[in-house]
Structure formats: structure tokens, C-alpha cells
N, C-alpha and C positions, 0 to 999 in steps of 0.2 A: 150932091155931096159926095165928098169922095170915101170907097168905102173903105172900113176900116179893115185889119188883118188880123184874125182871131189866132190866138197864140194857145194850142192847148197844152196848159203846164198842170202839174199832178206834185204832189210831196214825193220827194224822193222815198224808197223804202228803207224801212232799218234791215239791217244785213249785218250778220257777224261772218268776219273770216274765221279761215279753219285753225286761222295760229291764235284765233279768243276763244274759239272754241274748245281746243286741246287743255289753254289754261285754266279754263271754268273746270275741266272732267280732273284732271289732275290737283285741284282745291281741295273740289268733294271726296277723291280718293284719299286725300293725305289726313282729310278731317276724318275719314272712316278709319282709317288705322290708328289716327290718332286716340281713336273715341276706343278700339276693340286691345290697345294698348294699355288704355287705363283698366278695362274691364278682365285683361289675363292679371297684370300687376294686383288687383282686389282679390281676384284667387291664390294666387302664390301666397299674398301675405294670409290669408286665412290660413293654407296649407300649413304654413311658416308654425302660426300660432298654437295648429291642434298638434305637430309635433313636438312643440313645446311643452304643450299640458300634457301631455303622453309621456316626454322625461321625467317631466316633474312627477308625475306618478311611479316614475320607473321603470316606464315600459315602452321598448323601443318596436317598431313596426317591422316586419321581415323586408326584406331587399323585393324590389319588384318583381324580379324574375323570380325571386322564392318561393314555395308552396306552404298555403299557409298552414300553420299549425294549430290545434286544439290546444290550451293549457292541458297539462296533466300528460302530456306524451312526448317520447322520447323523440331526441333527435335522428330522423331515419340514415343510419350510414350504414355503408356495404360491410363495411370490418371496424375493428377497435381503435382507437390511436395513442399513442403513448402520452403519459402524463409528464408533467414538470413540477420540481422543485418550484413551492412558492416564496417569495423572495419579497420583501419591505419593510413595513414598520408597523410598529403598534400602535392604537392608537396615543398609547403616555409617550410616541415617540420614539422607542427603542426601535433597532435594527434586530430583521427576526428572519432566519429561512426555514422554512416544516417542507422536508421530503415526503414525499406521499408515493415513491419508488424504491421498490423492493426494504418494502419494511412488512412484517407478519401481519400488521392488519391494514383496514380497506381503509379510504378517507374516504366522504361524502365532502365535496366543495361544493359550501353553498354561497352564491357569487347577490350579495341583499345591500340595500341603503341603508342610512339611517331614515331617508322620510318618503321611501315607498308604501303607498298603503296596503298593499299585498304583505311585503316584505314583514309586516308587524306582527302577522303568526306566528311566522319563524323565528324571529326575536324571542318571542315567549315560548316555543317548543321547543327551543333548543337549553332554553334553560331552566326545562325538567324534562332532562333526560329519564328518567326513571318511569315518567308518566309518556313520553314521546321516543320509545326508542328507535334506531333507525335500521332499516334492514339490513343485514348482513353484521350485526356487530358493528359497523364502520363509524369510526372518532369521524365528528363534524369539525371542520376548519371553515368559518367564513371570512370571503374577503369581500373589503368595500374597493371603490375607486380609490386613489392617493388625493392627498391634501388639496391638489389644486381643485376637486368637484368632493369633495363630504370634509365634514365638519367634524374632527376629532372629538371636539368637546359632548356633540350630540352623540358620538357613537359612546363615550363613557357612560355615555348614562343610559343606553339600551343593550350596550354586547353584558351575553353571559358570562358569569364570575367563570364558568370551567371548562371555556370552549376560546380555542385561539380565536383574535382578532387581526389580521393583515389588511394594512391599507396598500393596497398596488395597481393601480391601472395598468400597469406591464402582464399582470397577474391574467387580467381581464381580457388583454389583447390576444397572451396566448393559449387561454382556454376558449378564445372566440365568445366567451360572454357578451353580447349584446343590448342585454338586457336585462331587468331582474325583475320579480327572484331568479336564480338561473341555478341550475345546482351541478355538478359533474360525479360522478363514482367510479373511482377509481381504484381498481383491485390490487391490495399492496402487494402480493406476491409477482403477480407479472407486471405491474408498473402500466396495464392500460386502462384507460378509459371506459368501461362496459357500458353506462349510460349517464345519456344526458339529456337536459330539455327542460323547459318552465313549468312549476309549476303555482297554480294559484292559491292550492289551501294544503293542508297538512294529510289530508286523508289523497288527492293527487299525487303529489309526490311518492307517499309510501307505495303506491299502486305500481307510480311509473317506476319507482326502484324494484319493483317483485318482479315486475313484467321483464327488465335487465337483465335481472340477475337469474330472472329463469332462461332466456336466451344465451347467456355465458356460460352456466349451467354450473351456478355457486349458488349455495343455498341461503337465502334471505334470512334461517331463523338461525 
């Protein structure tokens, strides 16, 4: 017999080139960004949400670079700065400006909502002055934001009968108000600013105006 010729054959291997290869790494990378994309986007919007409920209470957070602050203390600057004429409306509407430069007594600007929940102390102590008075003599002027963020209607029914009402966001911007409650004291004879800062209750405030007004070196009583 004639012999036969043995033919040694094998399955070819499976083999990926390096251009399937790149595509498979480049899949799994786009699916990881994809995946850590969603996971920044669920923080942001949480972020988003707690500064929301922080407006809504009134209270706005310091800038990141800023140092933060305790309620009840002043804002730290090296010297005074001049006050402004506040300039808007009432809340029935009328047009109102209250100088708070160079008149014989001080203003306290107290800078409150209608539906902060801190703010609601202030509401009620300033409308008994008798029982809340404030240091140094100084006539309280509050101002809200203007129409387009508070509700005239609600402020009728919370501002005190004998203490100005101004609605101005312009008001806010240039006392650098950021937040509220926020108060400013302003010494009518020299027209500046002595102190300012948040505070959260009625017994803070009067501290952080003593503490002012003894560095200005005007006497609180």
C-alpha cells in the first residue's frame, strides 16, 4: 500500500490586533467617565438643593475663600466705611429715601425677610422698642429685598407700625448684605458704618453692637 501523508493541522488561534485592542480600552474608559459623570452631576444637584433651603431660610453661605464667621460677630475690617442713603419703596408701594448721613442720630440697618426664620425675632423686637432697645439710641430702618424676591403683602402683615419699611435690593447690594438677618450701624454724625455682621437672636446682636461701639469709642447707653 501506498503510504499515506500525515498532514499536521491545529485550529488557528484567536488573536486580537492592537487596533481591537485600543477599541475595547477606549469603550471601558468612555463608560468610566460616563458612569463618574453622572456621579459629579448627583452632587452638584444635591449642592444645588442645600443652597436652596439655606435661601429659603435666609441664610446665605460665605464665599469660599471667606473666613467663616460665628453668628453674633462683627464683620472684621481694618477701618469704617461710609454709609448710603437708602433709596425704594414701601411696602403700600410708595417711593421713600431715609438718609442715614450726617443726621444727629445713628441708624441700626437691619437688612430681615418676611419668611426667614431667624429674621422673626426681629420682627417682634423691633416692635417694642420700649422692651428692645437698641444700643446707642439708634432709630432702626429695615430693609427687605425689592418686589421681584419678597412679598409686600406678607411684609404688611409682619413690619412694625413705627419703624421704616424699605423694599430695595439695590439697598442690599450696597451695604454688601448677603444674607439675613444682617444688620449695619451706622453713626449719624460721621455717616460711617462702625459695625456690622449677622446676627441669630436678639441678645447677639445687642453684644455685637456694644462690642462696635466700644471700638468706635461711642457710647452704647
Amino acid at each position: 500500500m501506498r503510504g499515506r501523508a500525515r498532514l499536521n493541522w491545529a485550529p488557528p488561534r484567536e488573536w486580537v490586533s492592537d487596533s481591537g485592542f485600543m477599541a475595547v480600552l477606549v469603550t471601558i474608559l468612555a463608560v468610566v467617565v460616563a458612569l463618574l459623570a453622572l456621579v459629579v452631576a448627583g452632587l452638584l444637584r444635591s449642592h444645588a438643593e442645600i443652597l436652596r433651603s439655606l435661601h429659603g431660610l435666609g441664610i446665605a453661605p460665605d464665599p469660599p475663600d471667606a473666613p467663616s464667621r460665628p453668628a453674633g460677630t462683627a464683620v472684621p475690617r481694618a477701618e469704617t466705611r461710609p454709609a448710603l442713603t437708602i433709596v425704594g419703596v414701601t411696602p403700600s408701594g410708595d417711593a421713600v429715601s431715609i438718609a442715614v448721613v450726617g443726621t444727629g442720630r445713628s441708624t441700626l440697618v437691619a437688612f430681615l425677610t418676611s419668611t426667614c426664620t431667624m429674621c422673626a425675632e426681629f420682627w417682634s423686637a423691633f416692635s417694642d422698642a420700649a422692651r428692645y432697645p437698641v444700643p446707642g439710641d439708634a432709630r432702626v430702618v429695615v430693609v427687605t429685598k425689592g418686589d421681584e424676591a419678597e412679598s409686600s403683602t406678607r411684609l404688611r402683615t409682619v413690619a412694625p407700625a413705627d419703624v421704616p419699611v424699605v423694599m430695595s435690593s439695590t439697598a442690599w447690594d450696597a451695604y454688601a448684605a448677603g444674607f439675613a438677618p444682617y444688620f449695619a450701624y451706622v453713626d449719624g454724625p460721621s455717616g460711617q458704618i462702625v459695625g456690622e455682621g449677622m446676627a441669630a437672636t436678639w441678645d447677639d446682636l445687642v453684644k455685637m453692637l456694644e462690642r462696635a461701639l466700644a471700638d468706635a469709642g461711642i457710647s452704647a447707653s
